[in-house]
N, C-alpha and C positions, 0 to 999 in steps of 0.2 A: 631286324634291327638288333645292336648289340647292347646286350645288357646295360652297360654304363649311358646309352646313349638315352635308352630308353626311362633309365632313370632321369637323368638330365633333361628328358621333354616334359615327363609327368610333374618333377617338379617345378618347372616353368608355367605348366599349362595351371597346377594348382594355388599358383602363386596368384598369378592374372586373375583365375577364376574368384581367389579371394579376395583380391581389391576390388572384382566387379560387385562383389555382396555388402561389402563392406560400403559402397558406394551408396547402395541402395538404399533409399529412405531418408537418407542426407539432403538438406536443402541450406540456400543459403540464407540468412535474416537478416535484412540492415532495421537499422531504429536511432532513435532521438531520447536521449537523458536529460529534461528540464527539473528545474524546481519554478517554485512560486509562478506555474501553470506558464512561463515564456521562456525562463532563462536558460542558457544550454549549460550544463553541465561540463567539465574533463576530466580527461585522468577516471571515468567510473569506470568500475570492476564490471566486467558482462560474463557472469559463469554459466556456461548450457551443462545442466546435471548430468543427461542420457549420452550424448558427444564426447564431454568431457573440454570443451574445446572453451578456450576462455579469450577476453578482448576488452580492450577498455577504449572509452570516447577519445575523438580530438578535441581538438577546440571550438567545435560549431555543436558538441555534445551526441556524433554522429559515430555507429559501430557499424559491422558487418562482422556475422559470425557464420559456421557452420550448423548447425542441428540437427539434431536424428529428429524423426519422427515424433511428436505428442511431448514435444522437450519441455524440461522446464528452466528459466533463464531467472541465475540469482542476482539481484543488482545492487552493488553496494557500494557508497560510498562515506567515508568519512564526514559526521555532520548531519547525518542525511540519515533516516530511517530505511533499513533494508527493504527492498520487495522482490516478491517473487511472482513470475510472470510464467502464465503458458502459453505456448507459442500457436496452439493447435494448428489451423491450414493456415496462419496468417505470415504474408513473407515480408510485410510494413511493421513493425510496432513502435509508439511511442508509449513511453512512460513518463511521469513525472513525480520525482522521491520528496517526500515531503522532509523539510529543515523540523533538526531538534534546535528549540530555544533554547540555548544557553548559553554561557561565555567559551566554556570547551572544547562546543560543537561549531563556533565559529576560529577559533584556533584551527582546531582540526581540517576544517574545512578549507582555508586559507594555506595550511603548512601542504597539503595534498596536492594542492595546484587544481582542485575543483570551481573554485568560483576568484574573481577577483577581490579585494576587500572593500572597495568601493562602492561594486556590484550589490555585491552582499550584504551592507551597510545598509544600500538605499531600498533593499528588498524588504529589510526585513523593519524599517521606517513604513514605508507604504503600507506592508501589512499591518502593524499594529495600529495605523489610522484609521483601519478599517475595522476592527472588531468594539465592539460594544464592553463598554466598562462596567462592567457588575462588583465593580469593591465596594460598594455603596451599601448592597445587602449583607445581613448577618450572619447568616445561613445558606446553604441552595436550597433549604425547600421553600425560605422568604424569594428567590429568584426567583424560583420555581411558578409562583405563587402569583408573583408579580408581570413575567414574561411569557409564561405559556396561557392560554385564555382555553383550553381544549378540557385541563385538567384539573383538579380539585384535590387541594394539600388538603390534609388534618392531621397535627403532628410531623409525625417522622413517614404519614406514608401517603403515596400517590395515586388519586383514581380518576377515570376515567369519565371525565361528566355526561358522556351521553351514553351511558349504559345505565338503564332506570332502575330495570328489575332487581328485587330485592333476593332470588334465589343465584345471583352471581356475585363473586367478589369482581370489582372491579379495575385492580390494582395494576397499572400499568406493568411494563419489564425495564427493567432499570440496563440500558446500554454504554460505557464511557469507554474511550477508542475503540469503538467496533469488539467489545470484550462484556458479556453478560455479566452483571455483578449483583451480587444479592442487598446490598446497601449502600447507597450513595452520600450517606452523612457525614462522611469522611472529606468529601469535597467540598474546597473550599473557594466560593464564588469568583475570588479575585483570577483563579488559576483556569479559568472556562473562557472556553475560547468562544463556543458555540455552543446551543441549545435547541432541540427541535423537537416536536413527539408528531410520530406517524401513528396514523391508526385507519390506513388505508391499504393496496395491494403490497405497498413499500413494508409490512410486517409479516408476508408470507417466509421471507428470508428466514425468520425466528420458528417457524412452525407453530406448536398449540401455544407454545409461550408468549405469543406474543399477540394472542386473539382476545386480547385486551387495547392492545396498541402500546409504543414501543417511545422510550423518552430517552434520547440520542444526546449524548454530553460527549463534546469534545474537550479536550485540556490543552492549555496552552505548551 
């Protein structure tokens, strides 16, 4: 064979061989973008990190993306709190990005072409019929006090009323969006969306910090 020609195979053959690698370990992902746990989403952002390969919903809130292997998919839309998702063996995923309250995040949200206004309107109506009105109290730890039956204010801190012994501190872990914080006095009742204390398998997530049991504050 002659030199030139030879080159000419090898580089064919290495071309091929590198789309067949490059091939490998690529799958492809469809998924569903809701918020307020029904509603589809459009226009969201669908970034896969390891790919590189990006895509955004139609109007039923529906993608198809490529993926490498063990990807991680970033999902963003305006309005909407970021999330990021791993895809591991899964070739279905649904997500659902949770709405920022504010006047802003409903602009935004509308000028993007993610939700109707209408839509959007009567979502976020439904929801707020649904949460519990805590302006009433003066404090969260009078809320605290009031609505959790598990635990026991004194002052400014919170313990765990079934823990008897006198050689443990009993003082729960203070949690507000899924973020440990060392003082919750800062929070102001009217702005809590939700309130819960685990102190059951649902605290392992926290490790020793949380072998107290663990008092979960969402904000609106």
């Amino acid at each position: 064979m002659k030199p030139s020609l030879f080159l000419a195979a090898f580089i064919i053959i290495t071309q091929v061989t590198g789309f067949e690698c490059s091939a490998q370990g690529t799958r492809d992902i469809t998924g569903i973008v809701t918020s307020f746990k029904s509603i589809p989403l459009n226009n969201v952002r669908i970034h896969a990190l390891k790919s590189g390969n990006t895509r955004v919903t139609d109007s039923t809130g529906r993608f198809s993306i490529k993926c490498s292997d063990k990807d991680n998919l970033i999902i963003t839309a305006s309005g909407f709190a970021e999330k990021k998702v791993k895809t591991g063996k899964k070739s279905i995923i649904q997500v659902n990005l949770t709405y920022v309250f504010n006047d802003e995040s409903f602009e935004k949200a509308i000028a993007n072409k993610h939700i109707r206004p209408d839509v959007l309107e009567k979502a976020i109506s439904a929801n707020m019929k649904n949460e519990k009105d805590y302006s009433k109290y003066n404090s969260i730890f009078q809320l605290i006090a009031a609505e959790v039956y598990d635990v026991r204010v004194n002052g400014t801190s919170v313990y765990n009323k079934k823990i008897k012994s006198m050689d443990i501190n009993p003082l729960v872990l203070y949690v507000v969006d899924d973020k440990i914080v060392p003082d919750i006095s800062h929070v102001n009742p009217v702005d809590v969306k939700s309130i819960e204390f685990i102190d059951d398998v649902g605290t392992t997530l926290y490790g020793a910090k949380g072998a107290n049991g663990v008092l979960k504050i969402y904000l609106k």
